[in-house]
C-alpha positions in Angstrom: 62.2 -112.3 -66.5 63.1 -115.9 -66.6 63.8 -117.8 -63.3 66.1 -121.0 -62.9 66.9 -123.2 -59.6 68.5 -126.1 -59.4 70.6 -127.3 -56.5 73.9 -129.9 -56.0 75.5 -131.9 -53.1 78.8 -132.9 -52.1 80.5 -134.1 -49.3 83.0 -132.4 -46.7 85.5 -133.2 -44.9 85.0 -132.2 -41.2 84.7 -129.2 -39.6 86.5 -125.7 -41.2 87.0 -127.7 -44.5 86.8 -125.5 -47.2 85.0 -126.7 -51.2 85.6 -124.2 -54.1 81.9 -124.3 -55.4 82.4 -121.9 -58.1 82.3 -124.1 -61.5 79.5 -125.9 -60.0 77.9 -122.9 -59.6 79.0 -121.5 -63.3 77.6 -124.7 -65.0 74.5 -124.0 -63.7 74.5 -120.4 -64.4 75.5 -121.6 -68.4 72.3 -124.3 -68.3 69.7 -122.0 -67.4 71.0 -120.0 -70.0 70.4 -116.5 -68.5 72.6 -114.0 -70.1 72.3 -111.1 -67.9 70.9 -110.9 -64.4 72.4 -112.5 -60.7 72.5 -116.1 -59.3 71.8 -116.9 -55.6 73.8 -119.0 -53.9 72.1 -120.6 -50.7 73.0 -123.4 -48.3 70.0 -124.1 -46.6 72.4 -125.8 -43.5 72.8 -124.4 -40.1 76.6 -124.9 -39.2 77.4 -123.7 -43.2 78.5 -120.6 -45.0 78.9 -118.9 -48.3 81.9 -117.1 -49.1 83.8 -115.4 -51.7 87.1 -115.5 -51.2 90.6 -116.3 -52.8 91.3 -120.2 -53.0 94.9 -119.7 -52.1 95.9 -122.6 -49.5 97.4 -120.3 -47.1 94.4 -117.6 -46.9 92.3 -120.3 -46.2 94.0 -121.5 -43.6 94.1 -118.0 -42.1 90.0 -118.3 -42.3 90.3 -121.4 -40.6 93.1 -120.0 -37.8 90.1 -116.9 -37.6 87.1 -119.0 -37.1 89.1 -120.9 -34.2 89.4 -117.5 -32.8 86.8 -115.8 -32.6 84.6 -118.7 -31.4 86.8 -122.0 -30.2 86.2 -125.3 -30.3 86.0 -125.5 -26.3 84.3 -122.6 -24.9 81.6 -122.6 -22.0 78.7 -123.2 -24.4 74.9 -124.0 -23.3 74.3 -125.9 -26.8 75.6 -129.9 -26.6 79.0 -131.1 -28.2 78.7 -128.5 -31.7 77.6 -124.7 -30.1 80.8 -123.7 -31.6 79.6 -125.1 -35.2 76.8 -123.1 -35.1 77.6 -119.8 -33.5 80.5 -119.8 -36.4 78.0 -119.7 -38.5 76.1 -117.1 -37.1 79.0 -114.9 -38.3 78.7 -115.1 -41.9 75.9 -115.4 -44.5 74.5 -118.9 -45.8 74.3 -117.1 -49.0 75.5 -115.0 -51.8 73.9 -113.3 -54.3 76.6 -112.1 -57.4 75.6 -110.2 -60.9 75.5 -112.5 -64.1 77.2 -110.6 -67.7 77.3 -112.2 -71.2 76.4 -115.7 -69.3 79.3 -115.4 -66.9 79.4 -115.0 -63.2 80.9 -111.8 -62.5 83.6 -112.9 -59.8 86.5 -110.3 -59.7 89.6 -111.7 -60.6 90.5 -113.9 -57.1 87.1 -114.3 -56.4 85.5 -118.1 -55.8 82.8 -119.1 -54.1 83.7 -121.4 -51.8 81.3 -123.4 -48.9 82.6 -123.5 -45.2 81.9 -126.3 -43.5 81.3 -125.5 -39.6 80.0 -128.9 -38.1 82.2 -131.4 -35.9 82.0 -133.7 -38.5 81.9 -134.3 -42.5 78.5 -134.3 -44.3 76.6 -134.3 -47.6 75.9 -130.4 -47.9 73.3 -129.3 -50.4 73.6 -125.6 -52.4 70.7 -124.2 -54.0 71.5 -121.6 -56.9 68.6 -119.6 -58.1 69.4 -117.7 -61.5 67.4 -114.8 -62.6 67.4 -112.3 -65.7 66.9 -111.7 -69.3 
């Protein structure tokens, strides 16, 4: 079995922005040149998460509008000025880990990965994708 890791950065906007990751994650996928077998997608960050979801404008706002919810901005919090940040991302995963076929991720047909950016403010986030397989 052959084993491939190589990471990228990019830069968000502020806190619930949402980055379609999923042709930087591909092009990494097609360099380690893996045909079969699964990738892992990892942000090593505390106040960020992995998801697959669709990139359709108003969905993600509907995240957004559903992160507000369940844990808001102001709330009586022990943590100083970002508990909020990280207790969001508490919720979901840092990580994903989807099946490789042919040298393709196997996303279903609305599926991207996209990184959710949870902090008060925008910052140079960092994925790690590990590849594995034949």
């Amino acid at each position: 079995m052959k084993v491939y890791t190589e990471a990228f950065t990019f830069k968000t906007r502020g806190p619930i922005d949402l980055i379609d990751i999923t042709d930087n994650v591909q092009k990494i996928v097609t360099k380690s040149q893996i045909k079969n077998g699964i990738a892992h997608i990892f942000a090593p960050h505390a106040t960020g998460i992995v998801i697959l979801t669709e990139n359709e404008p108003n969905l993600l706002d509907d995240i957004r509008n559903l992160l507000e919810k369940l844990v808001p901005e102001k709330g009586d919090y022990g943590h100083p000025s970002n508990a909020h940040a990280h207790l969001r991302s508490v919720l979901l995963p840092p990580d994903k880990t989807i099946p490789i076929i042919d040298g393709r991720l196997a996303l279903g047909t609305w599926q991207s990965i996209m990184f959710v950016e949870t902090d008060i403010y925008p910052r140079t986030r960092t994925i790690i994708v590990t590849v594995m397989g034949e």
